[in-house]
Residue, then its C-alpha position, 0 to 999 in steps of 0.5 A: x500500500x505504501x510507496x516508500x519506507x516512510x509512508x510505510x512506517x507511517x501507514x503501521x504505526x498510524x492506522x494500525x492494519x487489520x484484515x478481517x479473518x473471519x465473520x461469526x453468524x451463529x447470533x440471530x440478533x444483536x451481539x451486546x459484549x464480547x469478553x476473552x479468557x484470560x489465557x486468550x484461548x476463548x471468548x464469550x459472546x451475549x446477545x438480545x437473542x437470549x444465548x451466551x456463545x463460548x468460541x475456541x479463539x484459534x487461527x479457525x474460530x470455531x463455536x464451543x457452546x451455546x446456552x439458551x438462557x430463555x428457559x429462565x426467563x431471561x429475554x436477553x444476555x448482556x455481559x460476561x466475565x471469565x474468572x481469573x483461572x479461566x475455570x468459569x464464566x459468569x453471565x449477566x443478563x436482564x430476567x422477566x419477572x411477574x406482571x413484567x418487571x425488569x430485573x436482572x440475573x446472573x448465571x455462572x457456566x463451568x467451562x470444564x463441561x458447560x454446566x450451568x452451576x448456579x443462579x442469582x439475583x442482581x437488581x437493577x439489571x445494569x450493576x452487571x455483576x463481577x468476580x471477586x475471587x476464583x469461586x465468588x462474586x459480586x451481585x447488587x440488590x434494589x430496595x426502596x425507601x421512598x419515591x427517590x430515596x433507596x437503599x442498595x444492597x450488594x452480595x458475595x455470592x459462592x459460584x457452587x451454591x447446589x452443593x456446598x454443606x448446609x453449615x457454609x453461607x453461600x451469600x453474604x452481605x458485603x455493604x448496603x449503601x442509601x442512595x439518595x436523589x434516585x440514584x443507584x448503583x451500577x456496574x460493579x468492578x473490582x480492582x486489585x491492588x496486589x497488581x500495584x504499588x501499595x496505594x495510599x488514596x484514603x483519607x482519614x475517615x474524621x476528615x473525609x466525615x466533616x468535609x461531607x456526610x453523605x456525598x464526599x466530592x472531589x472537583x476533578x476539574x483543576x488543570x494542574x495535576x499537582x493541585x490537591x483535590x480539595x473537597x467541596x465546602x460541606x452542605x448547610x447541615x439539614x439539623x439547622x434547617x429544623x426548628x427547635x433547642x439548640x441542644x436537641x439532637x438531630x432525631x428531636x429536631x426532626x420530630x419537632x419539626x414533623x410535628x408542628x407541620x402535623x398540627x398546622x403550626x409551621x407549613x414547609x418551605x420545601x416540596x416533597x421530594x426535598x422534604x424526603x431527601x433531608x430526611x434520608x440525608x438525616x437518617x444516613x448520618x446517624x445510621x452510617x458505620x464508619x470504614x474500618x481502617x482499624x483493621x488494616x495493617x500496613x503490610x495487609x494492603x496488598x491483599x486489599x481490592x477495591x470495588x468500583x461502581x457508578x453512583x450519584x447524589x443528585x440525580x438519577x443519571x450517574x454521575x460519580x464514581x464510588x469506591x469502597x476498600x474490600x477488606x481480606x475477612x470479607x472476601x469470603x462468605x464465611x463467618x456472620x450471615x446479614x446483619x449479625x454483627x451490626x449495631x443499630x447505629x451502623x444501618x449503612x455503610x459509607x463509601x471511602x471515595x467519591x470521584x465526581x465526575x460533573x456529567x453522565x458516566x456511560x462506561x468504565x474500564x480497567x487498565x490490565x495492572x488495575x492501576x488506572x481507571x477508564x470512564x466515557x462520561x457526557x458532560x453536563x453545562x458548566x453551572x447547572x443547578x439540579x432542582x429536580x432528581x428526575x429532571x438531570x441536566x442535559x447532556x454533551x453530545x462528546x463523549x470525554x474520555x476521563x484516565x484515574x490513577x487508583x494510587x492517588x485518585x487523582x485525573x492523570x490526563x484531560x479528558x481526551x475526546x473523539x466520539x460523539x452521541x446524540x442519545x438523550x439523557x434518560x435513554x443513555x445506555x452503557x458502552x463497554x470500554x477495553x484496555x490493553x497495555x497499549x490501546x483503549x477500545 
């Protein structure tokens, strides 16, 4: 193609060559995620026509395996996700259930002989699901408090539940978070710190708690990469928007405050959906279990993951990223079942860091040494103000490519940008990013 050695050179290092080998036609409708074995020999394909395809990934791709998932209920596979020895693949998928509510399931397939070895429930059908370890992983469950307030709930589930003994967990509760302002948790990731250097990202929990109660936000926009991420100044505390004695505690205050609105002596200057935000801002700041960095010695922090996930505070797009140290005790479904070892004052778990991200978050990937953080975001107007939960800004039609450094949790370059996108905000959907040492996809 090139005419001189330059021009060839520039053709290969430029445009990177490809030649199609092969065109797979085994999918009878849209093929929605592709994802690789570790050791490169196969892959698995989810599509809407309801089946997850295992292929060898040889000079000749050929089709191992096929599984209809419809027989479940499933109206269509979504993602999949071999586990680190290659040994099974977990499947996501969106689950049809009564009077036609949408909720999601993941499937685990041994790769061995194809077996399907167990099922689980993942709510909203977008937390994808991921491993953990070998033979556990993560699922999400969807609770409702109120019109905008909900409480989500994530699981560490054993891969083999039909046959382990009656005596072991084959769930356990790993956190339960609130979400506030309609938002919830998606599309979990984890990522492994053994793979880097021993990261140092978190603050200390006294001031991470007074800089914000319920939504710790770090401005990512500064230009310098030496500029410190400050926090945000925190919210006017609710407690002071209420009437009463200065020496109530936030619970009098709030029942004061509900009954002189009771009894017609004091009217809200708040809708209802405000009114029910304060009040689950209140809730969460006297019912949060602080992190447990007592029980993180230094040498231990290798061992340490930390689990990704999209989230937000102000509305129901997600707009930051959450990150929650798992610590080695919970990386197994042994010892307390749910709840038993909480006090009453620890209903929820707090997150350790909140990236904001200013805009609709629409994939994230890791690098392979989980060091860095990949997220495709649509950016909101500069100073939006959201007044409304179910009314988010609108959304920029480039799609920005953000790069974190899990050590410091700080932005390591501006945001690159190429593609563009002209779904609206509440028909947003999630693209798939995949990084390998040299190139993001």
């Amino acid at each position: 193609a090139a005419v001189s050695w330059y021009d060839e050179f520039q053709r290969l290092y430029d445009t990177i060559p490809c030649v199609e080998v092969q065109a797979l036609k085994e999918h009878n409708d849209q093929v929605l995620h592709l994802s690789f074995s570790h050791s490169g020999c196969l892959f698995a394909s989810c599509s809407k026509d309801c089946t997850v395809k295992i292929w060898s990934n040889e000079l000749d791709i050929s089709l191992q395996h096929s599984s209809n998932m419809r027989p479940y209920n499933w109206s269509y596979t979504q993602f999949s996700q071999f586990n680190s020895d290659d040994s099974l693949l977990l499947v996501s998928g969106v689950f049809v259930g009564p009077h036609n509510s949408s909720s999601g399931e993941i499937a685990v397939i041994s790769m061995e002989n194809f077996t399907l070895l167990s099922r689980v429930r993942n709510k909203p059908y977008d937390v994808f699901g991921c491993w953990l370890n070998e033979t556990n992983l993560i699922s999400g469950n969807l609770h409702r408090i109120g019109r905008i307030t909900s409480c989500s709930v994530l699981w560490l589930n054993n891969a083999f539940q039909g046959i382990e003994s009656e005596n072991v967990n084959v769930v356990k509760r790993l956190f339960k978070i609130q979400n506030l302002n309609a938002s919830t948790i998606r599309t979990v990731m984890v990522a492994d710190c053994s793979r880097y250097d021993c990261p140092d990202l978190l603050l200390d929990y006294e001031e991470q708690h007074a800089a914000s109660s319920t939504c710790p936000v770090f401005d990512l926009g500064s230009d310098s990469e030496e500029e410190e991420a400050k926090p945000k100044p925190p919210p006017e505390s609710a407690v002071q928007d209420l009437p009463g004695d200065g020496g109530v505690t936030a619970e009098d205050g709030l029942q004061q405050f509900f009954d002189d609105i009771m009894e017609g002596r004091v009217r809200p200057a708040m809708t209802e959906t405000e009114l029910e935000t304060k009040v689950a801002e209140l809730f969460v700041r006297n019912r949060t279990k602080p992190p447990e960095l007592s029980l993180l010695p230094t040498d231990s922090s290798s061992k340490t993951k930390y689990l990704i996930f999209t989230t937000g505070c102000l509305t129901y797009s997600p707009h930051q990223i959450g990150i929650k140290r798992i610590l080695p005790h919970q990386m197994t479904t042994a010892g307390p079942v749910l709840g038993e070892e909480r006090r009453s004052d620890e209903f929820f778990d707090s997150l350790d860091h909140v990236i904001d991200i200013h805009g609709h978050i629409i994939g994230m990937g890791l690098s392979p040494d989980h060091r860095y953080l990949y997220v495709n975001s649509r950016a909101w107007p500069r100073d939006c103000v959201i007044s409304d939960p179910m009314q988010p800004p609108p959304i920029a039609e480039e799609i920005d490519l953000h790069v974190f450094d899990l050590k410091t949790m700080k932005e390591v370059k501006r945001a690159l940008r190429a593609h563009r996108a002209y779904t609206p905000n509440e028909e947003c959907f999630f693209i798939f990013l995949d990084v390998s040492r040299d190139f993001v996809a």
